[in-house]
DONU-279561 format. One record per residue (C-alpha): residue in three letters; x, y, z. Coordinates in Angstrom, 3 decimals. Layout:
PT/resn/xx/yy/zz
PT/ALA/X/Y/Z
...
//
This chain:
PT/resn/xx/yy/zz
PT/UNK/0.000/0.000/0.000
PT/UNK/2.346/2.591/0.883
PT/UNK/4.711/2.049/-2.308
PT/UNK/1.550/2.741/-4.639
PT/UNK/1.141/5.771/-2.396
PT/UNK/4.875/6.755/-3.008
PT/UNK/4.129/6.475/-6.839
PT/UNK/1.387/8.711/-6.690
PT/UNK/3.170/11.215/-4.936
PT/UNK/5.992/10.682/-7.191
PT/UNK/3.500/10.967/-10.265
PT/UNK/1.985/14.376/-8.599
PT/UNK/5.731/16.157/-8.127
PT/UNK/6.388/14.731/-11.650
PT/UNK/3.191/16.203/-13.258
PT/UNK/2.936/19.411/-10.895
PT/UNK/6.800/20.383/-12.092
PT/UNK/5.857/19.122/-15.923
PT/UNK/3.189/21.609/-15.570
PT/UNK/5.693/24.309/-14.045
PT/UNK/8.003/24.248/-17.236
PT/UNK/5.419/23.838/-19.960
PT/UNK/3.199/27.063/-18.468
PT/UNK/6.369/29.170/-16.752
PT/UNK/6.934/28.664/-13.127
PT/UNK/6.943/32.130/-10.770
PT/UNK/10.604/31.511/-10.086
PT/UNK/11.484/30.997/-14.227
PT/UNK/10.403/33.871/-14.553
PT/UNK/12.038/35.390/-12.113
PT/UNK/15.129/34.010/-13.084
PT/UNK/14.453/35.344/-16.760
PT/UNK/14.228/39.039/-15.549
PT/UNK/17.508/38.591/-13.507
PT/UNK/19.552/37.072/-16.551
PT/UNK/17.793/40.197/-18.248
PT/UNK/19.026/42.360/-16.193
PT/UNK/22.326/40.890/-15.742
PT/UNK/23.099/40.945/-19.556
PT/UNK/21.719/44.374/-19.714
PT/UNK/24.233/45.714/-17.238
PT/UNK/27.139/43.829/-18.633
PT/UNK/26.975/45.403/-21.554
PT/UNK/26.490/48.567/-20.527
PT/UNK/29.536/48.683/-19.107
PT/UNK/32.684/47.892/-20.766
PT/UNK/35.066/47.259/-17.262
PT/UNK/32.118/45.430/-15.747
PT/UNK/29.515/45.486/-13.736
PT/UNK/30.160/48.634/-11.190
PT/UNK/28.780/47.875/-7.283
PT/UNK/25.211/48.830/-7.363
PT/UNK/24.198/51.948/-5.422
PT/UNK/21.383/53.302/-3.530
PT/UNK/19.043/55.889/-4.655
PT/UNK/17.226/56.876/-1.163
PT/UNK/13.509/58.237/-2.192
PT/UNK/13.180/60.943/0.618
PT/UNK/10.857/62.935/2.149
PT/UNK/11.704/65.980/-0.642
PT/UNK/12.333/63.269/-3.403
PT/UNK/9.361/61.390/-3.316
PT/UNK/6.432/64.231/-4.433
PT/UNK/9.009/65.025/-7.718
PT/UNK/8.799/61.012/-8.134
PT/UNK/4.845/60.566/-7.518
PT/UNK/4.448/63.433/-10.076
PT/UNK/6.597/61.907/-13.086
PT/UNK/4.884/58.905/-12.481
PT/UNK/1.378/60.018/-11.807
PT/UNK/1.763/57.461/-8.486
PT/UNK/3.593/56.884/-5.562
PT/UNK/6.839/54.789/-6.410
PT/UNK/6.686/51.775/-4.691
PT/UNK/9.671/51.121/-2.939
PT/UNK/12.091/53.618/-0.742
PT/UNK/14.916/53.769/-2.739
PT/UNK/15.990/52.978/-5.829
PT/UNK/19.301/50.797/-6.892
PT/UNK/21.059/51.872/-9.904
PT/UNK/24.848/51.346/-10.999
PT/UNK/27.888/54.122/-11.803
PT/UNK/30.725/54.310/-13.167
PT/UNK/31.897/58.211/-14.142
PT/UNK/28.632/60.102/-15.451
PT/UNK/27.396/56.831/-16.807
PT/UNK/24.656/55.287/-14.698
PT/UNK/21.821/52.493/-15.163
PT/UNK/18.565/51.895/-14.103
PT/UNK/16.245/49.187/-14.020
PT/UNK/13.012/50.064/-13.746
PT/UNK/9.465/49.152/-13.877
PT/UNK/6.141/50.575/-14.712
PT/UNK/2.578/48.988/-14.781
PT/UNK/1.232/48.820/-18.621
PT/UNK/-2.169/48.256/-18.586
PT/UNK/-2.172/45.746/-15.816
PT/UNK/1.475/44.298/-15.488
PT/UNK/4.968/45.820/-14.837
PT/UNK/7.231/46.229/-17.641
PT/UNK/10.768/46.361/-16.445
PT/UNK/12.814/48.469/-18.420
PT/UNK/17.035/49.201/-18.448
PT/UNK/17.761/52.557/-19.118
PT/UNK/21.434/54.177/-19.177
PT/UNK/21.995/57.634/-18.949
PT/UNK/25.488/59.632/-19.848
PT/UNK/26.148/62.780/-19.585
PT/UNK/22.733/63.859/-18.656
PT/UNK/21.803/61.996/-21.720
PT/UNK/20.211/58.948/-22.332
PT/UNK/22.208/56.539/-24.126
PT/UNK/20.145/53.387/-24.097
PT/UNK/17.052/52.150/-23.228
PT/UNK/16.231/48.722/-23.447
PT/UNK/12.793/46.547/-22.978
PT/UNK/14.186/44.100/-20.542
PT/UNK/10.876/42.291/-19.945
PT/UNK/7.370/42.463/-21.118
PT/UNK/4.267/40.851/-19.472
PT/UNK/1.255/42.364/-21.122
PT/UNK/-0.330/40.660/-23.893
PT/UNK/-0.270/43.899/-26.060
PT/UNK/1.360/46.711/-26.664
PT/UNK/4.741/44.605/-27.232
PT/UNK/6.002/46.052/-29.959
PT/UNK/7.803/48.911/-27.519
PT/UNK/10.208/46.105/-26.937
PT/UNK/11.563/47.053/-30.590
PT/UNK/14.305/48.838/-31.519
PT/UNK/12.199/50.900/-33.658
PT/UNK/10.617/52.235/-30.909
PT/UNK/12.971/52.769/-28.259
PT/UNK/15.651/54.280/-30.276
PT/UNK/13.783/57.600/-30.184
PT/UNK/15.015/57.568/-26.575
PT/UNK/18.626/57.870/-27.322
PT/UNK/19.972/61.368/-26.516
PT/UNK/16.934/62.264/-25.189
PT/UNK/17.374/64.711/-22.320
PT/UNK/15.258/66.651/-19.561
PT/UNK/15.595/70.618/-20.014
PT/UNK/12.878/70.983/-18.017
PT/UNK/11.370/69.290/-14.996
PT/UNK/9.350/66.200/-15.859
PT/UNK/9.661/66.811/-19.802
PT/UNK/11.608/65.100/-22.290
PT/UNK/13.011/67.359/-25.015
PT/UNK/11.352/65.613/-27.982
PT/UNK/8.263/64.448/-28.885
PT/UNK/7.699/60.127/-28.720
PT/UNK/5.842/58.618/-31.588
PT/UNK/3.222/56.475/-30.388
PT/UNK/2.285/53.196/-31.218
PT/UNK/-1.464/52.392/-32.086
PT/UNK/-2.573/49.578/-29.576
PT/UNK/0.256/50.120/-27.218
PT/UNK/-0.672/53.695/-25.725
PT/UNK/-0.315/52.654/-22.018
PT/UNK/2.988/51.056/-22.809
PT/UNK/4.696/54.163/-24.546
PT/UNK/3.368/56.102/-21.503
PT/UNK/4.804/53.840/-18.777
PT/UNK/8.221/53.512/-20.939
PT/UNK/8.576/57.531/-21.387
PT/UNK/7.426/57.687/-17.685
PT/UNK/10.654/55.803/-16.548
PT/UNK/12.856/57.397/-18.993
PT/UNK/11.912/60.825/-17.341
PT/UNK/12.243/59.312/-14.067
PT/UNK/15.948/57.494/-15.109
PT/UNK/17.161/61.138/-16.319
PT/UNK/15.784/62.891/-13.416
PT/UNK/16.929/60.108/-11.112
PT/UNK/20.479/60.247/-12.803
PT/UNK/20.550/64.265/-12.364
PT/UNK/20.170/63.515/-8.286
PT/UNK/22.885/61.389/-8.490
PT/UNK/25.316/63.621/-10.512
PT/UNK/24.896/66.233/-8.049
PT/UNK/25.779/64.441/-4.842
//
């Protein structure tokens, strides 16, 4: 009796991790966004990864953040990475329902790259492109909370090129608090 209860079990596990791989198991996909992130920063920077750093949201930062983002952010700080004037960010924004997380890298005051580095929505996915997100590239903020060029849109994805150009404000403003300290 208890063998044919062992191979149940052992058909359960079998079938409940079978089921894990074929529809994406929580911790895949963590472990996507991580080696995302990972390969993001690597080649960002050509010496290697710098030691990440810690972006504090304080009690003076956090209405400038809630206003870029139309939200409170929701964490209080924010970990980025340096090295000179070069920093990166990994970010992430809600879509429609679900966060996109998003790598941006900012030089000079300037964005330099900005990179889709994972997308859960069912639409809007073609701001993952490079079509898209290479009208980000020297973008800069002149003024508070304003980007100093206009973003084509993409028909069907209109919540996703908000939350993208959200966190690219938020990355250069971010990356100007940094500078300064």
């Amino acid at each position: 009796m208890s063998s044919e209860i062992n191979m149940i079990r052992s058909r359960r596990f079998f079938l409940m991790g079978m089921s894990a791989l074929i529809c994406g198991a929580p911790g895949a996909m963590a472990t996507e966004a991580n080696d995302a992130k990972e390969a993001f920063l690597k080649s960002s920077f050509e010496t290697g990864i710098p030691m990440s750093k810690v972006l504090w949201l304080t009690k003076n930062l956090k209405p400038q953040v809630k206003k870029i983002l139309k939200h409170a952010y929701p964490a209080l700080r924010v970990r980025y990475w340096q090295n000179g004037t070069r920093t990166a960010w990994v970010l992430d924004e809600i879509g429609k329902y679900k966060p996109i997380t998003v790598g941006i890298v900012v030089q000079d005051g300037a964005i330099e790259r900005l990179k889709v580095l994972t997308y859960r929505e069912s639409h809007g996915w073609e701001v993952r492109h490079d079509f898209f997100t290479r009208q980000f590239i020297g973008a800069r903020l002149p003024k508070p909370h304003k980007l100093d060029r206009k973003v084509d849109g993409i028909s069907g994805a209109t919540l996703s090129v908000r939350a993208l150009k959200k966190l690219a404000i938020l990355a250069l403003f971010l990356d100007q608090k940094v500078q300064k300290q």
